[in-house]
ROFI-125693 format. One record per residue (C-alpha): residue in one letter; x, y, z. Coordinates in Angstrom, 3 decimals. Example, Ala and Ser with C-alpha at 12.3 -4.5 7.8 and 13.67 -1.06 7.14 Angstrom:
BEGIN
- residu:c1:c2:c3
- A:12.300:-4.500:7.800
- S:13.670:-1.060:7.140
***
This chain:
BEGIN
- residu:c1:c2:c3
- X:110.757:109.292:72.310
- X:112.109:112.796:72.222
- X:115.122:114.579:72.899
- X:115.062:117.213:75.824
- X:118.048:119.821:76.395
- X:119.890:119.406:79.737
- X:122.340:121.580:81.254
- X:124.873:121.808:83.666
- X:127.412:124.734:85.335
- X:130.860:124.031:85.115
- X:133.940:125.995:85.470
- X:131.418:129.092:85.991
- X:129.878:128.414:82.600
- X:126.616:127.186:81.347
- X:126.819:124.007:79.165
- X:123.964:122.654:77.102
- X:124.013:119.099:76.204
- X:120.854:117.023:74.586
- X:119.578:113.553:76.492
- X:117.230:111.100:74.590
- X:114.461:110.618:76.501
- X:111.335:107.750:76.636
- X:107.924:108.129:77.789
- X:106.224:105.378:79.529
- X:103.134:104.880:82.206
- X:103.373:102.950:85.743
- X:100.817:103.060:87.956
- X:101.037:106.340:89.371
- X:101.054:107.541:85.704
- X:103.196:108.662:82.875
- X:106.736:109.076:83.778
- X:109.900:109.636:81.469
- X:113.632:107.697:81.880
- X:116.656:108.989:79.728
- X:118.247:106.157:77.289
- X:121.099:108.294:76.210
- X:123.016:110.730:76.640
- X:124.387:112.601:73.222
- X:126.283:115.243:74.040
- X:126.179:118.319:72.088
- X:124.566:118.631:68.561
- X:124.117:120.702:65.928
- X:120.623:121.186:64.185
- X:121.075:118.474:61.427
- X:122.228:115.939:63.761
- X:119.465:116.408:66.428
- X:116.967:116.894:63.205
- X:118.224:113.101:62.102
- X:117.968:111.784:65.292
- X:114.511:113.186:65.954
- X:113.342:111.731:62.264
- X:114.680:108.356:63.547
- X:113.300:108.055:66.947
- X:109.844:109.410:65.297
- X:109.886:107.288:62.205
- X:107.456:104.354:60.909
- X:110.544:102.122:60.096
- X:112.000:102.889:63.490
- X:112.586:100.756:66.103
- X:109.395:101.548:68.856
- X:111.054:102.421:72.176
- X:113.956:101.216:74.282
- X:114.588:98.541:71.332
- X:115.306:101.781:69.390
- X:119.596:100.970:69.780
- X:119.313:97.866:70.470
- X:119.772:96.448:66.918
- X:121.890:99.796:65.563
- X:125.779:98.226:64.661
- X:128.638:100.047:66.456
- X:130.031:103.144:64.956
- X:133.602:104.273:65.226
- X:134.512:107.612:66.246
- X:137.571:109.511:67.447
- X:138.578:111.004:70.507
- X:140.493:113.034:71.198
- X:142.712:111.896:74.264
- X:143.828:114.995:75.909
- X:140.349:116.228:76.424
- X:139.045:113.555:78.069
- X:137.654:114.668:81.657
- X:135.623:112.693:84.307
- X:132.845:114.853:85.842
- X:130.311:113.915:88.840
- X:132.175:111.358:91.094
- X:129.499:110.216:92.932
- X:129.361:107.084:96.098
- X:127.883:104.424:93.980
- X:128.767:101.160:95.857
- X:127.223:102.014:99.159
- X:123.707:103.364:97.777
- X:123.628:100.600:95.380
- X:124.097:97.628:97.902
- X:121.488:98.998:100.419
- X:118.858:99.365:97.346
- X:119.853:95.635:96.750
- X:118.810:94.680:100.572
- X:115.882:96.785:100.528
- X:114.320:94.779:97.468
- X:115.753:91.090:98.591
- X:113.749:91.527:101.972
- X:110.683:93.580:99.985
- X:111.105:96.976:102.007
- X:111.178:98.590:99.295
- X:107.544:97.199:97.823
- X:105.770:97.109:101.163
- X:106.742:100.558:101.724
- X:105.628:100.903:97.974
- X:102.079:99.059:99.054
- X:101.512:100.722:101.908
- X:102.310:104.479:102.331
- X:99.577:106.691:100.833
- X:99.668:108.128:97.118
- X:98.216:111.331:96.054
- X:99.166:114.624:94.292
- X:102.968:114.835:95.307
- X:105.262:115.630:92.956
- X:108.077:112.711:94.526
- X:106.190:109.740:95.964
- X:105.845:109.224:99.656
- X:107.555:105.840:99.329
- X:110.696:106.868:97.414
- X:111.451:109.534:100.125
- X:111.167:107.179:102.419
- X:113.545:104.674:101.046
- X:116.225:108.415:100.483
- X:115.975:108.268:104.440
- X:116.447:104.874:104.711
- X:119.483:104.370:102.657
- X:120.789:108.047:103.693
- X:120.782:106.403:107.351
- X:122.549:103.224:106.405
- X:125.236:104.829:103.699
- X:125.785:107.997:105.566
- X:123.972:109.022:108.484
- X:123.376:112.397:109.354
- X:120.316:114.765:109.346
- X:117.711:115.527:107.218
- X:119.628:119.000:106.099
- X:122.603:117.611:105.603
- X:120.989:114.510:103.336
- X:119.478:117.241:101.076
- X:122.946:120.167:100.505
- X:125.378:117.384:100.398
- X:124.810:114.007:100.781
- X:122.335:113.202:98.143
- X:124.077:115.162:95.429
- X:126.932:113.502:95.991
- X:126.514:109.758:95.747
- X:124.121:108.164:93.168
- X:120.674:107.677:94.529
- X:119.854:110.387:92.253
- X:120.263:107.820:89.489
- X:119.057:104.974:90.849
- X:115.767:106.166:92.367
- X:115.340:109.011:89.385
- X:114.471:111.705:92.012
- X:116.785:114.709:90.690
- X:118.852:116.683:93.422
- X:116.472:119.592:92.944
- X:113.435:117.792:94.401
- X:115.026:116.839:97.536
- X:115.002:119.291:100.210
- X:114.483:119.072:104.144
- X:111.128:119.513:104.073
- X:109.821:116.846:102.323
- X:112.233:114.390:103.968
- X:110.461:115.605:107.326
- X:107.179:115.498:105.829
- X:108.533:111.698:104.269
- X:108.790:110.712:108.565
- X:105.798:112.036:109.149
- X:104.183:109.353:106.123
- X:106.417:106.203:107.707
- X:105.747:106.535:111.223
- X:102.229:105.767:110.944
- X:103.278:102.121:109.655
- X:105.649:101.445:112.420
- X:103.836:98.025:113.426
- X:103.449:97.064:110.114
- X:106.702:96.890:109.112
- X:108.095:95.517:112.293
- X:105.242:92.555:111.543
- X:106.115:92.472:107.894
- X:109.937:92.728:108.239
- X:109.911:89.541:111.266
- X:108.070:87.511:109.301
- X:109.694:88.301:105.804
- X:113.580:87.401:107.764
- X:112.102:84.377:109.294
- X:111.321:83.253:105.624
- X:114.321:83.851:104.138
- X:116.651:82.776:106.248
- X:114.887:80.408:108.113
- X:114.723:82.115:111.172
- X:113.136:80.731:114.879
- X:111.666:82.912:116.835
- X:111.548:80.828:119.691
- X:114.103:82.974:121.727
- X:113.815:86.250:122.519
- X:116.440:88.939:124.078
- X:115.361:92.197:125.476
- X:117.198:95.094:126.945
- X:116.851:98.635:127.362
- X:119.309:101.795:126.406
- X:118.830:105.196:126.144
- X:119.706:107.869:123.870
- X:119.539:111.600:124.381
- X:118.163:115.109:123.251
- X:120.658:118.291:121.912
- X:118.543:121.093:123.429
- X:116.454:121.336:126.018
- X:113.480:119.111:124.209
- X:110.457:120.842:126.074
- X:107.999:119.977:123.304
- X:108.750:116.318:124.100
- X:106.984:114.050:126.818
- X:109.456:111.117:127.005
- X:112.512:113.479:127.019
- X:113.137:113.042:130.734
- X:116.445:112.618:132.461
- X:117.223:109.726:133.910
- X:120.128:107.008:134.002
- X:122.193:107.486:130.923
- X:123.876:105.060:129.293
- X:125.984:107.438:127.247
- X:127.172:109.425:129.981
- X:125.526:112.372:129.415
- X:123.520:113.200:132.399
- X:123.264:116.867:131.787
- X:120.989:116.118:128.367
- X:117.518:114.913:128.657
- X:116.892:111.553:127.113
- X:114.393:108.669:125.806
- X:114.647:104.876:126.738
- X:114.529:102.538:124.327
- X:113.607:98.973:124.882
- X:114.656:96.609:122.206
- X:113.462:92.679:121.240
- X:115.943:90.826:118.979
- X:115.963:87.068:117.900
- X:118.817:84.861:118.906
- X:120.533:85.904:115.271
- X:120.454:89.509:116.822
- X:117.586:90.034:114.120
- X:115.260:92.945:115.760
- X:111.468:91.982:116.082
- X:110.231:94.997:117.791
- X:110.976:98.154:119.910
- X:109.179:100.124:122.313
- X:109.898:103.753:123.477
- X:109.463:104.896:127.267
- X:110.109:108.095:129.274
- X:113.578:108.351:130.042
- X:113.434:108.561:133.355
- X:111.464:104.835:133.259
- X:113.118:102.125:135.802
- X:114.365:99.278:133.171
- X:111.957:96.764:135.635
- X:108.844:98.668:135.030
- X:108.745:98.164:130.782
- X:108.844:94.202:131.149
- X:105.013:93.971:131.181
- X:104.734:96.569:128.298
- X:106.974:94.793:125.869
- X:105.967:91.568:126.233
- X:101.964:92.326:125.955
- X:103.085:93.768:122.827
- X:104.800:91.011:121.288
- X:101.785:88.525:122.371
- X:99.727:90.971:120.983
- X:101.740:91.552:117.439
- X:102.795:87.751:117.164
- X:100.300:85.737:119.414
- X:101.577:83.707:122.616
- X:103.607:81.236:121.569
- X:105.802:79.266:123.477
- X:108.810:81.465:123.630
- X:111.669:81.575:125.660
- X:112.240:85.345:127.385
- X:116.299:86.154:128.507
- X:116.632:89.439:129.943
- X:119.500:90.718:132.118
- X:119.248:91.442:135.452
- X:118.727:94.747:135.087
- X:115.506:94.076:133.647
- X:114.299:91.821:136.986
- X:112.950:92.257:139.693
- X:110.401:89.418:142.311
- X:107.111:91.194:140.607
- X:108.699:90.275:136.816
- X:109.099:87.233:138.054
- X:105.332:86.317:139.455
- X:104.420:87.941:136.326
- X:105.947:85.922:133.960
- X:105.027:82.589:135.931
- X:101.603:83.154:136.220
- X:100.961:82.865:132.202
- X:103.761:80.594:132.350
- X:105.945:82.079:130.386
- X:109.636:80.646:130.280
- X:112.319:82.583:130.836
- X:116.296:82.843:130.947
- X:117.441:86.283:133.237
- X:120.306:87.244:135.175
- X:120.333:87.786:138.917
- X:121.714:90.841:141.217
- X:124.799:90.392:142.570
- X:123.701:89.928:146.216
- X:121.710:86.860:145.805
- X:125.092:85.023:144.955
- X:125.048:85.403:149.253
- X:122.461:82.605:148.985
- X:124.872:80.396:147.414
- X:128.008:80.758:149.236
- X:128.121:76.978:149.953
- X:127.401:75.829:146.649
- X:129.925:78.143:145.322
- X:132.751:76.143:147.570
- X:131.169:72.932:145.867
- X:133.612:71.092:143.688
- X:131.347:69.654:140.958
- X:131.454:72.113:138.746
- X:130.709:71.224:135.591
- X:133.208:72.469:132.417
- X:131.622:74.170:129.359
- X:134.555:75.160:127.873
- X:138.139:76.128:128.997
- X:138.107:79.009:131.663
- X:134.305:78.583:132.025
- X:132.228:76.360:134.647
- X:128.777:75.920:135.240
- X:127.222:74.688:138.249
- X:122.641:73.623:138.851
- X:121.324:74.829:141.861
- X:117.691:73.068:142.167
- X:115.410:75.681:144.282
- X:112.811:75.131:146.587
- X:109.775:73.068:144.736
- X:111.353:72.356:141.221
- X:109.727:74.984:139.815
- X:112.918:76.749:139.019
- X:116.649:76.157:138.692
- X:120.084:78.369:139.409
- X:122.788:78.086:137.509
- X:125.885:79.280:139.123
- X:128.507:80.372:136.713
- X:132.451:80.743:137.291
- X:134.470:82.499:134.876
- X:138.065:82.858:134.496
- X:138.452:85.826:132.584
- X:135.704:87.696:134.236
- X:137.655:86.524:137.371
- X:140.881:88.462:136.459
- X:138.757:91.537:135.319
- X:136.484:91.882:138.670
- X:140.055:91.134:140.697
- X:141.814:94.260:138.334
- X:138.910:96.317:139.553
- X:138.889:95.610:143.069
- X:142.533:96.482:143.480
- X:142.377:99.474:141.920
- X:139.670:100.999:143.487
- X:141.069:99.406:146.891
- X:144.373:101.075:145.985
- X:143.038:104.130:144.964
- X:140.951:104.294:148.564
- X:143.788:103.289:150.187
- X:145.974:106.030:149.004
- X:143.561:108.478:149.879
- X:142.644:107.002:153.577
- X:146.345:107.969:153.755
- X:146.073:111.207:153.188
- X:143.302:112.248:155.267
- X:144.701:110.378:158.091
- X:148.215:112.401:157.402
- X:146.339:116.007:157.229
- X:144.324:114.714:160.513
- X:147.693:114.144:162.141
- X:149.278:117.462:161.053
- X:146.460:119.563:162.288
- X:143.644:119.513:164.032
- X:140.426:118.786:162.015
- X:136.426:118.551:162.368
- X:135.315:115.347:163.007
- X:132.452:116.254:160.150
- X:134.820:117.459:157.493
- X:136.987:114.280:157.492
- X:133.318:112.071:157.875
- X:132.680:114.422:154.244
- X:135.922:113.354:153.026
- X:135.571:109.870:153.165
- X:132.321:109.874:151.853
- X:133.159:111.387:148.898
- X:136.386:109.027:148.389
- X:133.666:105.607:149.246
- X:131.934:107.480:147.015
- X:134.069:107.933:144.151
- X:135.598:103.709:144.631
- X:132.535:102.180:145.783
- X:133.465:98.764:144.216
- X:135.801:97.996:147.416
- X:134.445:100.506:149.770
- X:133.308:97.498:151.877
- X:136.887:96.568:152.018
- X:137.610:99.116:154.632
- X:136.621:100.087:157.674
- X:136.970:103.905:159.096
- X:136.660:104.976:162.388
- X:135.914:108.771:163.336
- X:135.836:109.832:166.679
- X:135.946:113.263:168.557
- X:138.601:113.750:171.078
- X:137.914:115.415:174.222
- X:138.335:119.256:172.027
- X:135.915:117.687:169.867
- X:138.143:117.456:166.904
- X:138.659:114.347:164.523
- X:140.697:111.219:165.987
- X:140.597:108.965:162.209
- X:141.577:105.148:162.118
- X:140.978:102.870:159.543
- X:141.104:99.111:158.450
- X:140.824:96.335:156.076
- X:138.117:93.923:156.061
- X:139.317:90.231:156.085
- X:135.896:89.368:155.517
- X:135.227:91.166:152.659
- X:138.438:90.217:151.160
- X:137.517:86.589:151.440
- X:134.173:86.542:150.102
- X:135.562:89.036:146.604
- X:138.284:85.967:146.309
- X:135.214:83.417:146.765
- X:132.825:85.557:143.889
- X:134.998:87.480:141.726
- X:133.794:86.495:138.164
- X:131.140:84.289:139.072
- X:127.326:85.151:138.501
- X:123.656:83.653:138.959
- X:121.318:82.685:136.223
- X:117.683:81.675:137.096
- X:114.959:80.153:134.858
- X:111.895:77.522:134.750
- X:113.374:75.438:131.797
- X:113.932:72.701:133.883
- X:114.540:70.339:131.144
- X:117.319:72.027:129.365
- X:121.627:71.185:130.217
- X:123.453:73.835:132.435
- X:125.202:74.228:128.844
- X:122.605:74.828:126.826
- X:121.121:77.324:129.522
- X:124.792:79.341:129.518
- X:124.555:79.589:126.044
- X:121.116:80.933:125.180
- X:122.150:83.588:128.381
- X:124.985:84.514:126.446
- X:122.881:85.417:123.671
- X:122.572:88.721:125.163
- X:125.163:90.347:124.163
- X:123.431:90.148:120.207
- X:121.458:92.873:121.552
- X:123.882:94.830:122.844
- X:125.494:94.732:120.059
- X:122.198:96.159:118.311
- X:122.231:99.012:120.142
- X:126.282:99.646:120.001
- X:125.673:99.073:115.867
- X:122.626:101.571:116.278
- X:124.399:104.252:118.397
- X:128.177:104.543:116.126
- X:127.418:103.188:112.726
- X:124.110:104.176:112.232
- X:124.358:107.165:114.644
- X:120.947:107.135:116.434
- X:122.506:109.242:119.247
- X:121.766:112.424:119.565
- X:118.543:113.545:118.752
- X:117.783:116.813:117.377
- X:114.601:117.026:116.522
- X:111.570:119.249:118.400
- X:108.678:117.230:117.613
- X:107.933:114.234:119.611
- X:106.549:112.214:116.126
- X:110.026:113.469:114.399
- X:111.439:111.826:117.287
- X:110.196:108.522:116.962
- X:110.188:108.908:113.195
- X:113.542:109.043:113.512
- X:113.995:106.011:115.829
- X:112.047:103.968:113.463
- X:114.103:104.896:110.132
- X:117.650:103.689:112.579
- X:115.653:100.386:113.360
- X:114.868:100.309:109.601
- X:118.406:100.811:108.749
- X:119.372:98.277:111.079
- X:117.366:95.787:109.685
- X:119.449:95.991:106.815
- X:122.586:95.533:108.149
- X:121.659:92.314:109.802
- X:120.275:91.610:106.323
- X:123.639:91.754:105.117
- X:125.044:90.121:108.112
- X:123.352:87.341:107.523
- X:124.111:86.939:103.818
- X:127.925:87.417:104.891
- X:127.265:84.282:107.096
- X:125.315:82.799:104.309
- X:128.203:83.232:101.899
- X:131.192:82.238:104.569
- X:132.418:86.192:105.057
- X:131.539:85.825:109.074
- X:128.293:87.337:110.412
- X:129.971:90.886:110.790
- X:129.342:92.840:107.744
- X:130.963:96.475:108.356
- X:134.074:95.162:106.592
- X:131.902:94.488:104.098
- X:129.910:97.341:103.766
- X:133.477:100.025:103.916
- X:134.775:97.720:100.969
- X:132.669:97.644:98.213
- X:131.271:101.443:99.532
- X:134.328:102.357:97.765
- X:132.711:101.804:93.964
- X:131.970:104.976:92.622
- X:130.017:106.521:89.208
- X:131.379:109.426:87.410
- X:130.408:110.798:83.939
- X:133.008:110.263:81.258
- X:133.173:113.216:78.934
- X:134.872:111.908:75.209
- X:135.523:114.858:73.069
- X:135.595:113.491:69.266
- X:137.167:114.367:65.830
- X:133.689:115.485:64.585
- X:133.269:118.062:67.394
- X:130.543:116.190:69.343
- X:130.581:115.504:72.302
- X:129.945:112.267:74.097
- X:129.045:111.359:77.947
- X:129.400:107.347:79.384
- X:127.925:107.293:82.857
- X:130.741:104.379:83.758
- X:130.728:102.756:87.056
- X:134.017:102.084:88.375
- X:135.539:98.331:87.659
- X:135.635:96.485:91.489
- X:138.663:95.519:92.318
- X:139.742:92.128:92.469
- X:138.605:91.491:96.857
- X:135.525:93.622:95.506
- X:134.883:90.854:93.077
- X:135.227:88.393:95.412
- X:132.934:89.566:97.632
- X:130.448:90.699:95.427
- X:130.356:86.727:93.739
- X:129.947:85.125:97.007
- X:127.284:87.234:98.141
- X:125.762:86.691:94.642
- X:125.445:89.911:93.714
- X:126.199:91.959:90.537
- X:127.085:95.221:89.769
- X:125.694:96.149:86.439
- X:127.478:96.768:83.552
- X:125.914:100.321:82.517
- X:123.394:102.542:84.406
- X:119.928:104.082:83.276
- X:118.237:106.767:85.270
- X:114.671:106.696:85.609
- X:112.506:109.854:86.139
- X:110.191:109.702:88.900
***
């Protein structure tokens, strides 16, 4: 042990204070940890404490207090000051993830070690934790955040040593391990909470590019989700488990058609996890007649939506009256096809009912209204029979979820000019009262109960809610960076940082808090660490890193999700 002088700038002054410091050796070689902090001392005192620390009759190492009786001192009360608030609850819980799942020792095992000053792995866990506590970029991690919540302390990488550039070089070091983790991290869930993997969702987003992203191949524009058609963007296709727990991801060009990635993705999951019997549910965006040769000839089973016009098909069946109920408001009906091979089930929902009927009589309104118009300015003055065809267009256009509702006439008159007439569709009419809210699932599990095939369908929506968890709390959208491995880099440390809030969604459910753990998360984000400074009698002065007491919910939750915050806080070195 020896004692090292520290200092710190406060109030535009230079302070010195002295630390107590032990050497040790890990595997990557000697490192030092501070055991105390003592303030500031004059020569005898720090001559006394070096004598003990260095002394045959001493204690040897952190055992060197251990045994020492209390000693009373006084303080002076006015002078007590709190210095270094820092976000301690936050940092602290996603460190407590990371090692209950083993993130942080696989990343540990597998990233490579050489002659950096800050290990590869312990950047990468910064980025990690900087993306689930508080995400923003790589800059911003190194002025502000970092400083200013306490993964200083618990990872023992001073502010000093974290700067932009080796967070981007700490990307470049993960990316290559992108299928290792995803294999590590499926099977490591499945273990621990007794996961099946027997279902699995997939669906596609996108998220786009600040800039103009030339440097980047997939940065293509395309369909966006995030209505932002003016930016280029990157499509990313997703694989979750029935829990919403993510397997795997893929990235493809953003201008990709959703139907063309099927075959990609799942080749890759038979090739990371072998072809077991698995159950695929996709959406109907995701289908098309080729999808669904392809999945039948390896017979693979499958669970996907249908487009809208094949519900045509079924107009008979949807007049049927034995529907069967799955729960209030919702009603199920099978629909053997041709062969046996496959099933339909037609579903009939109330509330989507009243939703689809709100939408068709506001856009039939709105087209109404404007039919209106143009057929008032057509009988106020004379008008080109191709200016008024534009202007309908345009309004169809703009409401095409009841343009077939109406149907508009434009004829020239013997000048040539515009005679307009328009009408409503009874036939259109009647077949949006037959279909509003109902929809068309088709599989091969032929053996399963029109219930049980609703509800694994259903299951979509867990990832959907991946990427709507991705895109607002962990902030995946936009993308800034100019390099296309940055880019996926990036997309890989939001997936990682996803994987830890299911993590903790699942140890909510676990524990009886619900299986939504943002409540969570805000709540005991709110325990801090500051530095307590306690002026004494003697003139020295002594500093308690203190970690605020949890308040009474913050108890709560912390004892059902078995966790505990400790009760005093040593930094370690790196």
């Amino acid at each position: 042990m020896y004692l090292r002088r520290c200092y710190r700038h406060r109030d535009g002054k230079r302070h010195g204070y002295w630390a107590l410091v032990e050497s040790y050796r890990t595997s990557r070689g000697p490192r030092q940890r501070v055991v105390a902090y003592l303030g500031e001392m004059d020569a005898a005192e720090r001559l006394g404490l070096q004598q003990q620390a260095e002394g045959p009759a001493a204690i040897a190492q952190r055992g060197l207090f251990a045994e020492v009786k209390p000693q009373w001192v006084e303080v002076d009360l006015k002078r007590i000051t709190v210095e270094r608030k820092r976000a301690f609850g936050a940092p602290w819980l996603g460190l407590q993830l990371c090692r209950q799942i083993g993130l942080a020792d696989f990343i540990e095992r597998t990233l490579p070690s050489g002659q950096e000053e800050i290990p590869w792995p312990v950047m990468a866990q910064i980025l990690i934790l900087a993306r689930l506590c508080h995400p923003s970029s790589e800059l911003h991690i190194a002025e502000h955040f970092y400083e200013s919540s306490a993964l200083s302390d618990l990872l023992g990488v001073p502010a000093d040593k974290v700067n932009e550039d080796r967070l981007y070089r700490a990307l470049d070091h993960l990316l290559p391990h992108k299928e290792g983790l995803e294999k590590y991290l499926k099977h490591r869930l499945g273990e621990l909470f007794e996961l099946d993997y027997d279902l699995l969702l997939y669906d596609v987003t996108s998220t786009y590019f600040e800039g103009e992203a030339k440097q980047i191949p997939l940065a293509q524009r395309g369909y966006s989700r995030d209505h932002r058609p003016d930016c280029k963007q990157v499509n990313i296709a997703l694989v979750v488990s029935r829990e919403g727990i993510p397997v795997g991801y893929e990235l493809f060009a953003g201008n990709r058609n959703d139907v063309t990635t099927l075959e990609e993705i799942v080749e890759r999951m038979e090739r990371l996890y072998g072809k077991a019997n698995r159950i695929w549910v996709m959406d109907r965006g995701m289908i098309s007649e080729e999808n669904v040769r392809y999945l039948q000839q390896a017979r693979r089973r499958y669970i996907v939506g249908t487009p809208k016009g094949m519900l045509r098909r079924f107009e008979r069946e949807l007049l049927a009256k034995d529907w069967h109920q799955v729960y209030a408001g919702l009603e199920v009906r099978f629909c053997p096809a041709p062969g046996g091979e496959e099933i339909f089930l037609l579903c009939r929902s109330a509330q989507r009912r009243e939703k689809e009927r709100a939408i068709h009589e506001r856009f039939e309104k709105r087209i109404e209204e404007g039919l209106e118009k143009i057929a008032a300015s057509c009988r106020k003055r004379k008008q080109e029979s191709l200016v008024i065809a534009q202007r309908v267009g345009r309004l169809l256009g703009r409401n095409s979820r009841a343009a077939g509702a109406f149907e508009v006439q434009i004829e020239p008159d013997a000048q040539g000019f515009a005679k307009f007439h328009w009408k409503k569709v009874d036939r259109w009419r009647q077949w949006a009262e037959l279909s509003e809210g109902c929809y068309l699932l088709r599989s091969n599990v032929t053996d399963w109960s029109p219930q049980e095939l609703w509800r694994v369908y259903i299951q979509l929506t867990e990832a959907e809610a991946a990427f709507r968890i991705q895109k607002s709390d962990l902030q995946l959208r936009p993308i800034w960076h100019k390099k296309p491995k940055r880019v996926e880099a990036h997309i890989l440390v939001c997936f990682l940082a996803y994987v830890l809030w299911k993590t903790l969604a699942q140890l909510c459910q676990r524990a009886g808090l619900g299986d939504e753990p943002r409540k969570v998360f805000q709540e005991l984000a709110e325990v801090t660490l500051v530095d307590v400074v306690l002026p004494t009698r003697s003139g020295v002065t002594l500093r308690k890193r203190c970690i605020s007491r949890p308040t009474e919910h913050q108890a709560i939750l912390l004892h059902r999700l078995r966790l505990e915050l400790p009760s005093s806080l040593e930094m370690t070195q790196v």
